[in-house]
N, C-alpha and C positions, 0 to 999 in steps of 0.2 A: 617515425612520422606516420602520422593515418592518412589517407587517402583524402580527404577535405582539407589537410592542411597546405596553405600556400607558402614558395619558399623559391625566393626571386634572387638570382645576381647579378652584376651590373657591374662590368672592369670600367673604371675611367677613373682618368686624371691621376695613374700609377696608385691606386689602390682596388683591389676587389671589396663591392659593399654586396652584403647581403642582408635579407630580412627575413620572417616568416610569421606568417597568417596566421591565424584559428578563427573558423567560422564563430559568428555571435550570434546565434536564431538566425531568426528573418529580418533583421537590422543589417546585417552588412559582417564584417570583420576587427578581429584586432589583433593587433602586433603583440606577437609572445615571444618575439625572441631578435635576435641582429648584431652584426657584428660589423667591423673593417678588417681587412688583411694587405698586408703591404705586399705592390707588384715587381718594385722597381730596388730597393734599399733591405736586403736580408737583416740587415739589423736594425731596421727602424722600427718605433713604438708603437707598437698595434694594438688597438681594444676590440674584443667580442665580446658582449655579452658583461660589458667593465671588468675583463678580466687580459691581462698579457701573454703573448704566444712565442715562445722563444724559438727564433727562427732558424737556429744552428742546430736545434736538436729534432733527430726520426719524428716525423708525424704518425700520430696512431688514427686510423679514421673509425667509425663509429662502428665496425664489426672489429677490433681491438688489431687490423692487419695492418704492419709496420711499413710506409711508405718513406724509401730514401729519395729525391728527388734535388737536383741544383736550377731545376728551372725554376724561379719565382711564381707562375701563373699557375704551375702545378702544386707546389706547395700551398699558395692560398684558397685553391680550390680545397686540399683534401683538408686545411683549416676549417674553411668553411663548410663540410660536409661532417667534420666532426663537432664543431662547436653548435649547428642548427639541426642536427638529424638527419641530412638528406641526400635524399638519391635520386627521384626524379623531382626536377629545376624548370623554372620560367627563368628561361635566358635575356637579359638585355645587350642591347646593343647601343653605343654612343652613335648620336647623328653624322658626325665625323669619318663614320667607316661604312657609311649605308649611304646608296644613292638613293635619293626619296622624292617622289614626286606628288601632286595633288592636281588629278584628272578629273576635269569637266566631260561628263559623258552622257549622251544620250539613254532617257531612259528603257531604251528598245533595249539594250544592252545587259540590262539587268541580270538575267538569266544566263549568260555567256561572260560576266564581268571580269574573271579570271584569267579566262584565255584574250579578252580584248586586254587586259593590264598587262599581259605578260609577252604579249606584240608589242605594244608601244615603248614597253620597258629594254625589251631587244633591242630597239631602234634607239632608242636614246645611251645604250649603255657605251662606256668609254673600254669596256672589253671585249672588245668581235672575237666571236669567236670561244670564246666560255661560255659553258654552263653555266646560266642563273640557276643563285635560289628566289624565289617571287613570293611577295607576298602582298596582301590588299585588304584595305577595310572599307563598307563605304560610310562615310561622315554624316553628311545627309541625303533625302530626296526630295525633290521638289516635283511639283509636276508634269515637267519640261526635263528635266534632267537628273544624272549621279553627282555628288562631289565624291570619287575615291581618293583614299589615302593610299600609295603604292609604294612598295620601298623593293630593294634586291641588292643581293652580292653574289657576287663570285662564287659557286659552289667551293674552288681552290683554297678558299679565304678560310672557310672553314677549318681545314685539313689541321692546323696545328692545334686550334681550340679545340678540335674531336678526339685528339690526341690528348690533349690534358685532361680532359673529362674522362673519356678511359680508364688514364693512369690513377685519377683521383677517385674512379668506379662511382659517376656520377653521372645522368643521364640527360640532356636537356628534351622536355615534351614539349616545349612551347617557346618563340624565338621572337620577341617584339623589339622596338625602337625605344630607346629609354626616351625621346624627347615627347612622345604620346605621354609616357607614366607622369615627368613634368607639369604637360598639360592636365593631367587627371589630379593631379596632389593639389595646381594652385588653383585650381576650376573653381573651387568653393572660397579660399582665401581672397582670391582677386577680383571674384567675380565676372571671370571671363564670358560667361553665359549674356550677360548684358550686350542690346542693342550694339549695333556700329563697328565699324572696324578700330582693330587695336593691332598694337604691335607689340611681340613678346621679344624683351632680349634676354635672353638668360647666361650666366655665366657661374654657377654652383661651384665650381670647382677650375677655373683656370681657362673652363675652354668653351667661348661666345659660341651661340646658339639662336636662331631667327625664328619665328611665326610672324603668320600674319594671318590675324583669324578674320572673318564677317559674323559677326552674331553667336560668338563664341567655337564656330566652325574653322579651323585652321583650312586656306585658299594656299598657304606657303610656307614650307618648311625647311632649313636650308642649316651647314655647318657652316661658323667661319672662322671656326682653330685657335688655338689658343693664346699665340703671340698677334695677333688683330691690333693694329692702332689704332686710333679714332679718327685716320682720315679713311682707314680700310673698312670699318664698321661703316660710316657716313656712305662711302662709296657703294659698299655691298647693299646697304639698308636701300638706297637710292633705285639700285636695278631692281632689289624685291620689287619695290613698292611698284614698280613702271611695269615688273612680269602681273604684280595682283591685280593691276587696274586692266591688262589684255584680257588672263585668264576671269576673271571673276567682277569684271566693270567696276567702271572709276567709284569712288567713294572715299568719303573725308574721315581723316584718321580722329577719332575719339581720344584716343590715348595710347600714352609711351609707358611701357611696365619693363622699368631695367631691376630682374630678378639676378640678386648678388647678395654676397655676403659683408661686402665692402660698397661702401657708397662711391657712387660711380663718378669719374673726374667730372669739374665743370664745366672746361672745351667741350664733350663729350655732350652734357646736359645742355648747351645750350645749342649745339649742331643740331640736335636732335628734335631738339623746339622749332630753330628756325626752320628745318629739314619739313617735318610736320604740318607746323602751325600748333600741335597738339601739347598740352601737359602732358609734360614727364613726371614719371611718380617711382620713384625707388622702393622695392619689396623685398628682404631680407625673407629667402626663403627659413618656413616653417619647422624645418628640416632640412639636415643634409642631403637627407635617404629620401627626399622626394620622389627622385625619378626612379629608384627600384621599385619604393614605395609603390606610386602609382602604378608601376608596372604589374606587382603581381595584384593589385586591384583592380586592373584591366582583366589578368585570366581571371578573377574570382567573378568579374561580369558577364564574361562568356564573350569579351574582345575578339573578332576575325583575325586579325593580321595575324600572319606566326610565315616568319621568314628559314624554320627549320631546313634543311636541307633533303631529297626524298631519302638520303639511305642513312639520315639517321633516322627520319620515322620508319625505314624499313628494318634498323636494326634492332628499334625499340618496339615494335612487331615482333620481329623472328623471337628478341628475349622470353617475350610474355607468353607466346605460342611456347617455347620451349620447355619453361618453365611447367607449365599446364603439360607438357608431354611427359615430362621428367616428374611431376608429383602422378600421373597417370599412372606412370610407367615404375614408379616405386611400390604403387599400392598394390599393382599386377604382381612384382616381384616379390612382396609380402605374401599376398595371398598362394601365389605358386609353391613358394619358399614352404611354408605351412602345410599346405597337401602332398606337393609331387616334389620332394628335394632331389627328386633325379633329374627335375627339366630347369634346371638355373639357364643354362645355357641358352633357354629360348627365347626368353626377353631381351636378353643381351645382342640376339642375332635381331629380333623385332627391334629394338633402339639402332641397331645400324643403318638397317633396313628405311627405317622411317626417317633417319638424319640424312640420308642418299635421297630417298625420293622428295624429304622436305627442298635440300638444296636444286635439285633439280627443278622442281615447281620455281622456285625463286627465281632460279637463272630463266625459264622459260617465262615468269609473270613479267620482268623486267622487261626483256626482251615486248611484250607484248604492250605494254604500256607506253615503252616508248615508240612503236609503231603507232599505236591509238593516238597518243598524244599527237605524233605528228599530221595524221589523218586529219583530226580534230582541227588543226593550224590552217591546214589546207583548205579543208569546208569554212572555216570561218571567214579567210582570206579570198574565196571563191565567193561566199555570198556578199563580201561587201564591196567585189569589183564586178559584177554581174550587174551589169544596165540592160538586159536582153527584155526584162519585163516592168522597165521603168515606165513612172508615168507619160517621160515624155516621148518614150518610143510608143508607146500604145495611143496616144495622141495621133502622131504620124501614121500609125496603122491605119486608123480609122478612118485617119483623113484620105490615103491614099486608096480607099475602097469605097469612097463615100460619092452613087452615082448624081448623075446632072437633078435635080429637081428635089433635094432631100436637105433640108436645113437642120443642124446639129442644134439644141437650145439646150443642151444637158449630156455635162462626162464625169461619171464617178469613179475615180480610181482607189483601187481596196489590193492593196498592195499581197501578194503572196493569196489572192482570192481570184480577182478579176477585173473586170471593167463593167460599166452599165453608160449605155449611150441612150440619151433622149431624145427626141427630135419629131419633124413634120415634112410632109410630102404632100405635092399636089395630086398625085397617083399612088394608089397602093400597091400598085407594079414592081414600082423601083425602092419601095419600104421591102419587097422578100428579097429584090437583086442585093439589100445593102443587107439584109440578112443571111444571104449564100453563101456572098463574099466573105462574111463573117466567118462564116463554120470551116468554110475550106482553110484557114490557117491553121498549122500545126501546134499553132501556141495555144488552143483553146480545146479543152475535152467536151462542154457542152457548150450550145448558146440556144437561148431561152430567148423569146420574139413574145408580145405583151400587144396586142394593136394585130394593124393600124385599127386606129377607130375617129371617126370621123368628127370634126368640131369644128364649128365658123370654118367652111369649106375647106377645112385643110385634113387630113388625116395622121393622125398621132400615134407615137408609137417608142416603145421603151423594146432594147436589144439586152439581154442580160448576158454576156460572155464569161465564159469560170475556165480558170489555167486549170493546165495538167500537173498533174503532183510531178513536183521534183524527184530524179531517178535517185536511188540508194548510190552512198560515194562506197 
């Protein structure tokens, strides 16, 4: 596998699907290779590549080393690694096992978008108490606001699937929601890009799946498993639509896209009219392999999300660093080898040496990250419960320093700057007493006085006040 090749998996509905990429110019991509492998049925009929994998016998993986395995998810993996060339993977994920949310957010936010997703995603999560892994992409911006796309699991969730990748000596760099890759594969078939709201039900393989886009922008992404009736879909579909009309304002649904392989029952089609008011239009996806599809079309775009866990990107780090130490450190012992064959032994002590002080760093970077990190929670959480220099205490200030004879016609508040007060006095006395008062509070490092100056008997006059920088946390 070369380094530009893409090569996505994707467990659902008791099979592993894989794919893999090859860039094509500056056009985009194509598919050179893919397979199924069975999760659940060791002897059921599998195709890779239109070829059968007999699941009772040793897997060889693609360095020729013999894997005995009884768990099916390790077996299909190291199938998969041998039938597509690969070792580092864009992971997917079914909607099903990811909590996912779609946050309207302020665009102040933008810059911090991470740490503000990965609060809110704490507070919604139905595990207190675990470790997320977080991930976040933002969909669009407007000029008012974000739409993000957030999703998280359980860093624990991971544990068995890092275990099989291991076993199968397969690496995942990259960790997305298959119902994005979905959304990416029918974008151009369905023409989701089109005005108005729509409603995606997808069901590719056994297990019902929700959107609800505005302008081809998904506002709502939700599972709802595989055994769903149609009064469960009708009911689910019903609260989406009543959370998309809070989060993202009312709007009339365009259209119903029931994405199946199977044409969908008629209770079901006409629920969904009445439900609506909207035509339903049935679309037999293009592809099985859509949603891996799309997914590793997502990495080939340079997609955000990646819900990886940090120690696997930490172990897929140490690898590559190691690697680079161990081709260093061969070439050292070649060339030593070659001059001084009586210092073997030095490199060998320099390899220990440096595998002690690497692990150390590690344990000490860890450690430090997650201090930062937590720091990081805190400042963020501090600045957004901090009303000390709100507009409408600085209001209050002014007012409550504002002497007898001085009329306010002007308050500029410039948030994390200052204030700017305009106003008129019958005396220019009581224009410097409302400028003393000014300077003697501690909330202010300078204030700037513009006036008075005199106009139709009044005297005018602009106070310019600037806060003190925030102390280092």
């Amino acid at each position: 596998m070369t380094k530009s090749d893409l090569i996505a998996l994707l467990a659902e509905g008791g099979v592993l699907r894989g794919v893999k990429f090859a860039p094509r110019g500056r056009d985009g991509w194509t598919r050179i290779g893919g397979g199924v492998w069975p999760l659940e049925t060791p002897d059921a009929e599998v195709a890779a590549d239109e070829t059968e994998v007999d699941a009772t016998a040793p897997l060889v993986v693609a360095d020729e080393t013999v894997v005995e395995s009884d768990k099916p998810l390790t077996r299909a993996l190291v199938a998969a690694r041998s039938a597509l060339g690969a070792r580092d993977i864009v992971l997917a994920l079914p909607l099903s096992q990811v909590l996912v949310r779609v946050f309207k957010m302020p665009l102040e936010v933008r810059d911090d978008v991470a740490d503000a997703v990965t609060l809110q995603m704490d507070k919604l999560s139905p595990f207190p108490g675990e470790e997320l892994a977080v991930g976040c992409e933002i969909l669009s911006e407007t000029e008012s606001h974000l739409w993000v796309f957030a999703a998280a699991l359980p860093t624990a969730v991971f544990e068995e699937l890092g275990a099989a990748l291991d076993e199968a000596r397969l690496q995942a760099v990259r960790t997305d929601v298959a119902v994005l890759g979905w959304l990416r594969s029918l974008s151009g078939p369905c023409q989701l890009m089109r005005p108005g709201r729509r409603v995606v039900l997808m069901d590719p393989d056994g297990s019902w799946d929700l959107a609800v886009l505005d302008h081809g922008v998904p506002v709502l992404a939700r599972g709802l498993g595989g055994a769903a009736s149609v009064e469960d879909v009708i009911r689910e579909l019903t609260l989406s639509l009543l959370n998309a009309e809070m989060e993202a304002g009312g709007g009339t649904v365009a259209e119903v896209l029931v994405v199946s392989q199977q044409a969908p029952d008629r209770t079901l089609v006409e629920k969904l009219r009445d439900l609506t008011g909207a035509e339903v239009r049935h679309v037999v996806p293009p592809t099985p392999d859509g949603g891996v599809e799309g997914v590793a079309l997502r990495a080939g775009e340079g997609a955000a999300l990646d819900l990886t866990p940090q120690v696997w990107r930490d172990q897929i780090k140490a690898l590559r660093v190691r690697k680079r130490v161990m081709t260093g450190v061969g070439i050292a012992l070649a060339i030593w080898a070659g001059l001084m064959g009586t210092l073997f032994a030095g490199p060998a002590v320099y390899k220990q040496l440096t595998a002690q002080v690497r692990k150390h760093s590690r344990a000490h970077a860890k450690a430090y990250r997650q201090v930062s990190d937590t720091r990081e929670r805190v400042n963020l959480i501090e600045s957004y419960t901090d009303r000390s220099r709100s507009s409408l205490e600085m209001l209050r200030l002014v007012s409550s320093v504002l002497p007898q004879g001085v009329t306010l016609i002007g308050f500029t508040y410039r948030r994390d700057e200052g204030v700017k007060v305009s106003g008129e006095a019958d005396q220019p006395t009581v224009v410097y007493d409302f400028k003393n008062a000014v300077t003697e509070n501690p909330l202010f490092e300078s204030v700037g006085l513009v006036g008075p100056s005199i106009s139709r008997g009044k005297h005018k006059f602009d106070v310019d006040a600037t806060f003190k920088g925030r102390p280092e946390k």
